[in-house]
N, C-alpha and C positions, 0 to 999 in steps of 0.2 A: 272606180266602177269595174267589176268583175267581167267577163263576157262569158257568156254563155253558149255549147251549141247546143243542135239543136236534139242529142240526146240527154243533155244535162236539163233540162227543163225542168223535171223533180228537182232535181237541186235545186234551182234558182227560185220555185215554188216556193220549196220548204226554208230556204233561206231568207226571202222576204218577209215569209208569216215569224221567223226569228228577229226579223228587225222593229217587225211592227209589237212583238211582245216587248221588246227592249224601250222602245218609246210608251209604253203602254207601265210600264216597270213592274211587268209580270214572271217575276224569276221563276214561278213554276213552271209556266207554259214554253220558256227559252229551253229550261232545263230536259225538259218532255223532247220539244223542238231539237235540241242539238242532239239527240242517242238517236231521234230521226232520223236525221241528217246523214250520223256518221254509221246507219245500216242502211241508207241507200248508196252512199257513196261507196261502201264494201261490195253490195250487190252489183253495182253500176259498171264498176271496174272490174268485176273480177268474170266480166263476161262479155267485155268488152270485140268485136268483132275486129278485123284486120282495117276495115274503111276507116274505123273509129279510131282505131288506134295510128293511121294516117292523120287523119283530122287532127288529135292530140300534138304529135310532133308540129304539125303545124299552128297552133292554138297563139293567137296573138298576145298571149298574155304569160307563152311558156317562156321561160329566160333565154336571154342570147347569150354569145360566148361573152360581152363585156360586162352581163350583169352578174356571170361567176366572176372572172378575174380583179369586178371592185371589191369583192367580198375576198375570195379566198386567197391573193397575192399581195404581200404585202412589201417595199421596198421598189415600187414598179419602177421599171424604165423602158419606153417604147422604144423600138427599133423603127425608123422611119426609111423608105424608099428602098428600091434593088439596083441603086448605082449606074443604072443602064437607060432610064426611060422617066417611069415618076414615082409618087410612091401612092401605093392600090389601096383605100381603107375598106374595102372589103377583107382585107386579111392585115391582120394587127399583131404584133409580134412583139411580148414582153419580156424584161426579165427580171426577174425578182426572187421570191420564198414561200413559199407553201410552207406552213407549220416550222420555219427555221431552213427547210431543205432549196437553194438554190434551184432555180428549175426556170427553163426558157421554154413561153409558153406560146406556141405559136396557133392562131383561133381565126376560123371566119365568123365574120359579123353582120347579122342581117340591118342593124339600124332600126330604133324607135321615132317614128312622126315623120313626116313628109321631108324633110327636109335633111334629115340624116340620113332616110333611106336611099333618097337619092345619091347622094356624097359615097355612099357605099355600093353603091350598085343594086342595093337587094340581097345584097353577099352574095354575089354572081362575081368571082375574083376574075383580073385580066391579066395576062401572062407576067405581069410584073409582078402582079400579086405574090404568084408561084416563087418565082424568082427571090422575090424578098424574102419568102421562106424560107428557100433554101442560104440563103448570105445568114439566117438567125442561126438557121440549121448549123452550119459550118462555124459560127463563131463560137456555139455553145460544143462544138468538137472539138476545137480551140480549147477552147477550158476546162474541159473535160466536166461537164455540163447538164443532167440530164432532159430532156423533152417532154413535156406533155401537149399533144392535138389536141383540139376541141372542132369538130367536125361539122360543119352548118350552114348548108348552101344548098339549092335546087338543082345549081349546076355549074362549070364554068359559064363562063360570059361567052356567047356565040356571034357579039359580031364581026364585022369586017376590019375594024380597027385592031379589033385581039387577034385575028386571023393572020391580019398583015402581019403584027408583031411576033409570030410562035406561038400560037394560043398549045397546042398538042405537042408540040417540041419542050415548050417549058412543063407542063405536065410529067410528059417522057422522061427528062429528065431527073423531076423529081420523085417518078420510080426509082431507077435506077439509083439515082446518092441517098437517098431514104435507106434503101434495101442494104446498105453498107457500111451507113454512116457508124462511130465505135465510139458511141453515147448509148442511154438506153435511153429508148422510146416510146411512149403511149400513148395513143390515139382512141379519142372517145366518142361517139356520134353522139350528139346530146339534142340532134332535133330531124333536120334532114340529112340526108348522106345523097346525092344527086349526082350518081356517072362519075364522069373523070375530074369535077370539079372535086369530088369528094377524096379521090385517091388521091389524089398528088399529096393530101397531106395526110392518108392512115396507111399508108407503110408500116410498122411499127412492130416493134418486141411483143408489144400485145396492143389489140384491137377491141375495146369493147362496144358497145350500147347502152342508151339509156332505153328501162323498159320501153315508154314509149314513144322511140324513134323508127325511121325506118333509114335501110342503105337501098339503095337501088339504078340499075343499069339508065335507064328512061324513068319520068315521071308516068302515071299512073296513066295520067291526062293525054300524054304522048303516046303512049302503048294504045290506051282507045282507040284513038284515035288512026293510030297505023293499021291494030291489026283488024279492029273492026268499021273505021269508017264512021264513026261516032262516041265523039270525045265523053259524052254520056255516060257510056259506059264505064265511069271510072271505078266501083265497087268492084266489080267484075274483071277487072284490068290487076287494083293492088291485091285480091285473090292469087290471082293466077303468076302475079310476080313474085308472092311470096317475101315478101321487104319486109316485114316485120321480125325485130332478132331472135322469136322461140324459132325460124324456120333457119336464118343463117347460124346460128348456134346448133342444132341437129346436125350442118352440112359442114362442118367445122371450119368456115368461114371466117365466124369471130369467135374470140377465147372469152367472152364473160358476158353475160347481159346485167345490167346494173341497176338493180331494185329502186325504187321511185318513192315517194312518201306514197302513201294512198289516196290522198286525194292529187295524184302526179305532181309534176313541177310544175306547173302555172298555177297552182292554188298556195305550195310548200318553195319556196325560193332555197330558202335557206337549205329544208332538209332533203333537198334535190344535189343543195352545192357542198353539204357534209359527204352525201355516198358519193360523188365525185373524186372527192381531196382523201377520202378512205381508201380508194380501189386504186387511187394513184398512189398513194404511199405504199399500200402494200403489193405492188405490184413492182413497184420499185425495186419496195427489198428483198426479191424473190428474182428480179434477172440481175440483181447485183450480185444473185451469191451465183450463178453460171459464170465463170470467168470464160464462157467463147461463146459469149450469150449474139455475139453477130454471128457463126455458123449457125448457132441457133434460130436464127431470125432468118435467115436465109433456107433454111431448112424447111421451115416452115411457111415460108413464100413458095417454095416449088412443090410441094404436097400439095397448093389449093390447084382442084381442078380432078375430074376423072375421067379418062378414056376407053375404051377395048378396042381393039386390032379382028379385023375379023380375015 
């Protein structure tokens, strides 16, 4: 069963009147029905507003990072725990091959059904989590290894247990060895990008986005909430924060936004998980020919940000 929001509702209209031709075994009226379909789905999307394109990143139906890595890795082998505490299934860390190319993939995972969300936090990682990332991080620099992120969390884990343990110290951290490490690295936001749960793992040679995701400092819900006192407000909040990648791409934040099938990823799996493993190879083979592609990385971490001295 598809889900629907609640600006899709011409969709799921015109899609139902398509099932009931199907059972009817009306191939004109399917045929009529589907050129329907696929100019409202042009029109729908290609004027899509910022809340909406919130909504989408969030869309229960859009893939998580484990429903690319069954598809596009093949030879997996999980990396389990951060040797220190236990091991976080909020962040899952593999290693295997993309189209042949060796590649250790390190992903948060939000979980499908009640029972794996739970086990997962929600993909809310807790300092281990980070931690395990970075022991993938280091092994795969070990072997001289390349990396691909896959970005997808509301936020770090905020309670008292992560707190006790380093919750912003294991983050801290994985600024800093991210920003250094002498592997090439890609980092891809593929749903939410949520504060500092998000950076700790898109450091990286290149940062991109999927069309529609968003990165952002607080959630939408949060910022309502603070600056006006009603969480309500949340249209008027992801506005004003600007999270959606045409605006971090302008502020050259991130280096790519990554084109979506047209009916986005929750309807196209597959050719969600094709522009994925596209923009990772060629991205690949492009900081492999900079041979001081870490000055370069580094370079370009201190350029984000703008000041004037008055």
């Amino acid at each position: 069963m598809l889900t629907y929001l609640d600006f899709e509702k011409n969709l799921k209209t015109i899609q139902d009147d398509i099932e009931a031709a199907i059972i009817r075994g009306d191939v004109h009226a399917k045929k009529i029905l589907s050129k329907e379909l696929e100019n409202e789905v042009k029109i729908l999307y290609s004027n899509l507003t910022d809340y909406q394109k919130l909504q989408l990143a969030r869309h229960p139906d859009r893939p998580y990072s484990m429903d690319y890595i069954d598809i596009f890795l093949s030879d997996a082998y999980e990396i389990h725990g951060d040797r220190h505490f236990k091991d976080d299934m909020a962040i899952v860390c593999f290693l295997g091959k993309i189209q042949g190319q060796t590649t250790m993939v390190i992903a948060e995972e939000k979980g499908r059904g009640t029972k794996n969300k739970i086990a997962r936090n929600f993909g809310m990682p807790n300092p281990e989590g980070y931690r395990k990332a970075l022991r993938a991080a280091k092994l795969a620099e070990k072997f001289n290894i390349p990396i691909l992120m896959l970005v997808d969390t509301a936020g770090a884990y905020p309670g008292l247990g992560a707190e006790e343990r380093g919750q912003s110290e294991a983050i801290a951290k994985n600024l800093q060895e991210f920003s250094s490490i002498k592997v090439p690295t890609i980092a891809i936001v593929i749903g939410e990008g949520g504060s500092g749960g998000a950076l700790a793992i898109s450091v990286a040679d290149r940062l991109a986005m999927m069309e529609y995701s968003v990165f952002s400092v607080i959630s939408p819900e949060g910022c309502s909430a603070i600056l006006w006192g009603d969480p309500q407000k949340v249209e008027n909040a992801t506005k004003s924060l600007k999270i959606v990648p045409e605006y971090l791409y302008q502020a050259n934040l991130i280096d790519a936004i990554i084109k979506e099938p047209v009916v986005g990823a929750h309807r196209d799996k597959i050719g969600a998980c094709n522009a994925i493993v596209d923009y990772y190879l060629t991205s690949l083979a492009e900081i492999k020919k900079d041979k001081n592609f870490v000055l370069s990385r580094y370079e370009k971490i201190i350029s984000y940000g703008v000041f004037t001295e008055s």
